[in-house]
C-alpha positions in Angstrom: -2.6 -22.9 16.0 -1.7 -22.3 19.6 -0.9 -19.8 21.4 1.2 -18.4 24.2 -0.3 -16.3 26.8 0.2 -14.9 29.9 -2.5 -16.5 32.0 -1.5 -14.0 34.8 -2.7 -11.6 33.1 -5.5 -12.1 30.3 -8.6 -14.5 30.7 -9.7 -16.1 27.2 -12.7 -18.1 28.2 -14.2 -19.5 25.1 -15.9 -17.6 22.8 -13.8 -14.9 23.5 -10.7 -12.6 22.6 -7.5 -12.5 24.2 -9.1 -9.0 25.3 -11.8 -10.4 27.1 -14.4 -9.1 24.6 -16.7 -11.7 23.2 -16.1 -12.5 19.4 -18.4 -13.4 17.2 -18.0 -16.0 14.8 -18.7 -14.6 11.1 -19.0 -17.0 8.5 -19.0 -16.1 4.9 -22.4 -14.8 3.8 -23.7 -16.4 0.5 -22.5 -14.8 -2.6 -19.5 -13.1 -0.3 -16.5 -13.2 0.6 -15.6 -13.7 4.4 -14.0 -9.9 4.5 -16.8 -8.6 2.3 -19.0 -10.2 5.2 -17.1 -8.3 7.8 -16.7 -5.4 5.7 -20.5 -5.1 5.4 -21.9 -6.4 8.6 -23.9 -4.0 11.1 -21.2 -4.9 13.9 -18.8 -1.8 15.6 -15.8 -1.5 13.9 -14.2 -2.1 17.3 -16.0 -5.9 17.2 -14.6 -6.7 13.4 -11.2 -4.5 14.1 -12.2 -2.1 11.0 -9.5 0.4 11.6 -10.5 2.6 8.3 -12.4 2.4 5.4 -12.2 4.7 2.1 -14.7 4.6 -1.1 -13.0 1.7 -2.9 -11.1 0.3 0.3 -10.3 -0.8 4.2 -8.3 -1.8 6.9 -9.1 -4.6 9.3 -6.7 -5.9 12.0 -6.1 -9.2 11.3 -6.9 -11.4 13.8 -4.6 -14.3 13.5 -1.8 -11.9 13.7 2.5 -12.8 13.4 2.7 -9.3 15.1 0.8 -7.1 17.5 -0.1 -4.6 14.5 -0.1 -7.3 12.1 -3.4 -5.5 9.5 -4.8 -5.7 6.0 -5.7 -4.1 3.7 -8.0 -5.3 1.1 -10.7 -3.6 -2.0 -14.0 -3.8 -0.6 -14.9 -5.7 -3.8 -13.8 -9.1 -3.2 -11.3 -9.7 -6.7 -8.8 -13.0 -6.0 -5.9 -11.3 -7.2 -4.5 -7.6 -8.5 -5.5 -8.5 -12.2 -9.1 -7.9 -11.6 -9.0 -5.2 -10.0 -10.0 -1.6 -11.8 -7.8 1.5 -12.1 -10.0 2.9 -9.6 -9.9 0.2 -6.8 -5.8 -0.3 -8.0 -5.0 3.5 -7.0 -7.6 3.4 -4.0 -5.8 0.6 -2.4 -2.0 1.4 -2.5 -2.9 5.0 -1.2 -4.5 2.9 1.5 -1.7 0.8 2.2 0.7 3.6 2.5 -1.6 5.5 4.9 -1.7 2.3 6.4 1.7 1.6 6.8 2.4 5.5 7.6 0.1 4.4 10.4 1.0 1.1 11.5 4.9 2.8 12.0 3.9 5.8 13.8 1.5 3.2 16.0 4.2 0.9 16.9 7.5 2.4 16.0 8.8 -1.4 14.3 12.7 -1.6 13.4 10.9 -3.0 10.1 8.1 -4.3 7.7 7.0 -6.7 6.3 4.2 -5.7 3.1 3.2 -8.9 1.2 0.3 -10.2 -0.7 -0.4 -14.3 -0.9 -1.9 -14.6 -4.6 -3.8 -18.2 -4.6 -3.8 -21.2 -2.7 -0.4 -22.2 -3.8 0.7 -18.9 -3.2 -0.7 -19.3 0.6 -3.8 -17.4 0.9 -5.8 -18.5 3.3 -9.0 -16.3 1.4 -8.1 -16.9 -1.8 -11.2 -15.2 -3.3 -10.0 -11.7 -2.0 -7.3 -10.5 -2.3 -5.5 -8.4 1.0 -2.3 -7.0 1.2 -0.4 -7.8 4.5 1.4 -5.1 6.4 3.4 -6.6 9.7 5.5 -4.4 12.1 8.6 -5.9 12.8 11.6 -6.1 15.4 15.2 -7.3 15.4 14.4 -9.6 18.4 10.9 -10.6 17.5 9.8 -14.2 17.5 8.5 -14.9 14.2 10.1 -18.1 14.1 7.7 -19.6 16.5 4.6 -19.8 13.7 7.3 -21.9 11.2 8.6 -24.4 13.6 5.8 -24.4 16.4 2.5 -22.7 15.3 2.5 -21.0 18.0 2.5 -16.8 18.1 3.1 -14.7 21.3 2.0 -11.6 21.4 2.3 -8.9 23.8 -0.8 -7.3 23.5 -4.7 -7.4 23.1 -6.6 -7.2 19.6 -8.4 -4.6 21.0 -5.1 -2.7 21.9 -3.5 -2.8 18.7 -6.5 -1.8 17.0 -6.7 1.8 19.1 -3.4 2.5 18.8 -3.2 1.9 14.8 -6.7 4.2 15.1 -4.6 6.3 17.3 -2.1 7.2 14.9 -3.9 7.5 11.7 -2.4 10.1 9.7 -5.9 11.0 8.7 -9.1 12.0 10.4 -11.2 8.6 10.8 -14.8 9.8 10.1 -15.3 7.1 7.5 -15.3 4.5 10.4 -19.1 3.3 12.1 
């Protein structure tokens, strides 16, 4: 993957974000999934861009975005596709991804979305042992063509930015956040 920045503007020594802000790398622990990992480490939600967790469920920026925006939205049990997920954690997480998206629209103000869950290897997830459901904000003149032909994403802001302003507009109070 590359990717564009404006040098000008935004250091990314290694190590760390196009914010600046150091970023750890987290590798899967054993017996976990990499977002159960995150999901359960002892790092600040602003370090592993939680945005919002519920009972059965969360939201984490994703970092390897198409979008500034770009989140997911995932069970907190890792479960590779919707089958094995319960009633419970089923219900949980689509009342999550509409907050989410109620969010991610109010944060950003996008001409569109994009919602969309890759089910498997062949189906293009890159974590294929848990499953996440995509939610990208998205604009007539956006430049989503540049990961297809080029691998190459620009974005116009900071991790770190996008994650405060989908905090920002929430439609609920966040107190379910570390």
């Amino acid at each position: 993957m590359q990717w564009l920045t404006a040098g000008w503007r935004l250091a990314t020594p290694d190590g760390f974000g196009s914010d600046g802000v150091p970023k750890p790398t987290i590798q899967p622990e054993p017996g976990k999934s990499l977002f159960e990992t995150i999901e359960q480490s002892s790092l600040p939600d602003e370090t592993t861009f939680i945005v919002h967790r519920t009972e059965r469920s969360f939201v984490v920026l994703n970092v390897y975005p198409y979008s500034a925006g770009h989140v997911m939205v995932l069970p907190r049990r890792a479960v590779p596709s919707m089958l094995g997920l319960t009633s419970e954690e089923h219900d949980d997480l689509w009342s999550l991804v509409r907050q989410t998206y109620a969010a991610v629209n109010a944060a950003f103000e996008p001409e569109g979305m994009n919602l969309g869950i890759n089910d498997g290897i062949a189906g293009g997830a890159s974590q294929p042992d848990h499953l996440h459901v995509h939610i990208v904000p998205r604009w007539a003149a956006d430049t989503s063509f540049m990961t297809s032909t080029a691998d190459v994403r620009v974005l116009p802001m900071t991790l770190r930015d996008a994650w405060l302003r989908v905090r920002a507009a929430w439609p609920e109070p966040l107190a379910s956040t570390r």
